[in-house]
C-alpha atoms as an extended CHARMM CRD file, in Angstrom:
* protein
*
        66  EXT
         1         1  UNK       CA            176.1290000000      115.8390000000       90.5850000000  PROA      1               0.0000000000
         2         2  UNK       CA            173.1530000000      117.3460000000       91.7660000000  PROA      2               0.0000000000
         3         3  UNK       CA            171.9480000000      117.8350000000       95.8750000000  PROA      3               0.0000000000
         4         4  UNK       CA            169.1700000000      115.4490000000       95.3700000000  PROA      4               0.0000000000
         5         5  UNK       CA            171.3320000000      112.4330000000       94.1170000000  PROA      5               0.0000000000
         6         6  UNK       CA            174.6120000000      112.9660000000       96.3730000000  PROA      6               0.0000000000
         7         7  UNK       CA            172.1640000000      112.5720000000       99.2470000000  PROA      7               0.0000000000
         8         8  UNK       CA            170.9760000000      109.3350000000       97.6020000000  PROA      8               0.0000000000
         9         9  UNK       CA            174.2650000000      108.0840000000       97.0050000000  PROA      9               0.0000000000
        10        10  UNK       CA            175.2930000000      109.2470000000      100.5160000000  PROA      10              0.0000000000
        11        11  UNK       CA            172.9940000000      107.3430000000      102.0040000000  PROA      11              0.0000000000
        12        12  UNK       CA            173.3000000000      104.6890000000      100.1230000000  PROA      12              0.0000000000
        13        13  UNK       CA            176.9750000000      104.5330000000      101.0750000000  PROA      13              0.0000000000
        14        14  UNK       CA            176.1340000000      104.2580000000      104.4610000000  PROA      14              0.0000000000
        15        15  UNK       CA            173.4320000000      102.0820000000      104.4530000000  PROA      15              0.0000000000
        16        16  UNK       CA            176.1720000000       99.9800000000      102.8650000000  PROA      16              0.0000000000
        17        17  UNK       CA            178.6670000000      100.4330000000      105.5120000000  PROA      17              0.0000000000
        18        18  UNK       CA            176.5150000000       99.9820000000      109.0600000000  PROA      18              0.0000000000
        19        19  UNK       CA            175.4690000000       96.3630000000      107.4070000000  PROA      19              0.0000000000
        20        20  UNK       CA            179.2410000000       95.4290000000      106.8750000000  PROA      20              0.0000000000
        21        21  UNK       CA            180.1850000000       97.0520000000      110.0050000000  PROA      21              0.0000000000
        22        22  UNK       CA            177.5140000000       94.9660000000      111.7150000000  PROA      22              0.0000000000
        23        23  UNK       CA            178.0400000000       91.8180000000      109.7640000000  PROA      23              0.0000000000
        24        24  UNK       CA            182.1710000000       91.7550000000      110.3120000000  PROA      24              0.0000000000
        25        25  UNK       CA            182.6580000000       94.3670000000      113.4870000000  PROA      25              0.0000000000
        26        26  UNK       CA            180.0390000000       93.8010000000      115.9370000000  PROA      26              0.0000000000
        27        27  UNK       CA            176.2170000000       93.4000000000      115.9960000000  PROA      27              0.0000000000
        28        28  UNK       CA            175.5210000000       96.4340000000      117.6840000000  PROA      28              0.0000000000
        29        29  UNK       CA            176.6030000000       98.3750000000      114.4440000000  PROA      29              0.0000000000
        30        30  UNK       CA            172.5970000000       97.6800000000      113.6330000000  PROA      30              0.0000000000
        31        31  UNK       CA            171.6890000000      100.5980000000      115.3410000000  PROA      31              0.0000000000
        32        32  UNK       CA            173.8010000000      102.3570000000      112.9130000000  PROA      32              0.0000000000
        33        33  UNK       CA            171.2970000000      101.2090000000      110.2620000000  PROA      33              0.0000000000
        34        34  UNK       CA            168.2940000000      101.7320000000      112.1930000000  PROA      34              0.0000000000
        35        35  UNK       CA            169.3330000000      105.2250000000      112.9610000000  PROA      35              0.0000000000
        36        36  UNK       CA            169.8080000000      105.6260000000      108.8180000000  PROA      36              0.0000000000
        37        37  UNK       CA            166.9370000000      104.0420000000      108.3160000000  PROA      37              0.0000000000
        38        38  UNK       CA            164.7220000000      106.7860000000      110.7950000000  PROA      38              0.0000000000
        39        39  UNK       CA            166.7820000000      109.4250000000      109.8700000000  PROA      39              0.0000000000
        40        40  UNK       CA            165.8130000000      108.7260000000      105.9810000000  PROA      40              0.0000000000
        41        41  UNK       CA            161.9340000000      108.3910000000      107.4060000000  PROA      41              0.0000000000
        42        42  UNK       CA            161.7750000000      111.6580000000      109.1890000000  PROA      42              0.0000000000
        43        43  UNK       CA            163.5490000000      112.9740000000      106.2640000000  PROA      43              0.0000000000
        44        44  UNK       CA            160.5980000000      112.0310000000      104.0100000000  PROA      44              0.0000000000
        45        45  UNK       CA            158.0370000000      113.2370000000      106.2080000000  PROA      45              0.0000000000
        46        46  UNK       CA            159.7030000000      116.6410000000      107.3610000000  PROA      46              0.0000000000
        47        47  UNK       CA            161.7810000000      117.4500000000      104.4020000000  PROA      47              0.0000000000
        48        48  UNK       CA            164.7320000000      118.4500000000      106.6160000000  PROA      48              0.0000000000
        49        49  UNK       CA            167.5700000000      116.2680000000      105.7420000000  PROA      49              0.0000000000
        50        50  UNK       CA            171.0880000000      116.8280000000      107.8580000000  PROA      50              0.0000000000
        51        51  UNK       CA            173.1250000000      115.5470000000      104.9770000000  PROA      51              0.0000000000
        52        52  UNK       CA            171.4590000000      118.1290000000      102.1990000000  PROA      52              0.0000000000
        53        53  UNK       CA            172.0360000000      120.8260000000      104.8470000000  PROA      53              0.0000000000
        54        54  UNK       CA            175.9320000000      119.7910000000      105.0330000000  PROA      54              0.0000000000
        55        55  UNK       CA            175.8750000000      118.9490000000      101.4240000000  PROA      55              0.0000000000
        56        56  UNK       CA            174.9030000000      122.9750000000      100.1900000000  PROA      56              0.0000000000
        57        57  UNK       CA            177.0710000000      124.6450000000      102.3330000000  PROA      57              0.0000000000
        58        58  UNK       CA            179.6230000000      122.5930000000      100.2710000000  PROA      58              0.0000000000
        59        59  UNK       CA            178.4990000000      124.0980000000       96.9210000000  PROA      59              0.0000000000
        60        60  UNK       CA            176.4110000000      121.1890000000       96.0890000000  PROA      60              0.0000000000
        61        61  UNK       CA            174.0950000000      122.5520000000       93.2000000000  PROA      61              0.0000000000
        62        62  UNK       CA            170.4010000000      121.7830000000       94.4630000000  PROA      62              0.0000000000
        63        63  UNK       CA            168.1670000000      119.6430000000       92.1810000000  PROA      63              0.0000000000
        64        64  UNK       CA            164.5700000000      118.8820000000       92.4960000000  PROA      64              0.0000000000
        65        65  UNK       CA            163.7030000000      117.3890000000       95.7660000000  PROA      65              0.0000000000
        66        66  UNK       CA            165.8890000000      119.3230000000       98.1380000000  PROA      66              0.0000000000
């Protein structure tokens, strides 16, 4: 899997997670999305992404958009 789609599917997990959290834990776990949700915005704007940062120093093999 490359960088580019384990950042996808990371966030996609997460998105994922913050509504289920927010629909069966508490409502303030909608932060949690919003934060995804700016953090995946900035992302598209600046190009830095935190997860893509974590994800090389893993080994992750970079693919097109990272």
């Amino acid at each position: 899997m490359t960088l580019d789609r384990s950042v996808l599917a990371f966030a996609g997990i997460m998105v994922l997670l913050s509504v289920a959290l927010t629909a069966w834990v508490s409502p303030y776990f909608v932060w949690f999305t919003v934060f995804i949700g700016a953090n995946l915005l900035q992302s598209a704007f600046t190009g830095f992404c935190p997860a893509a940062s974590l994800f090389r120093k893993l080994g992750i093999k970079p693919g097109c958009a990272f």
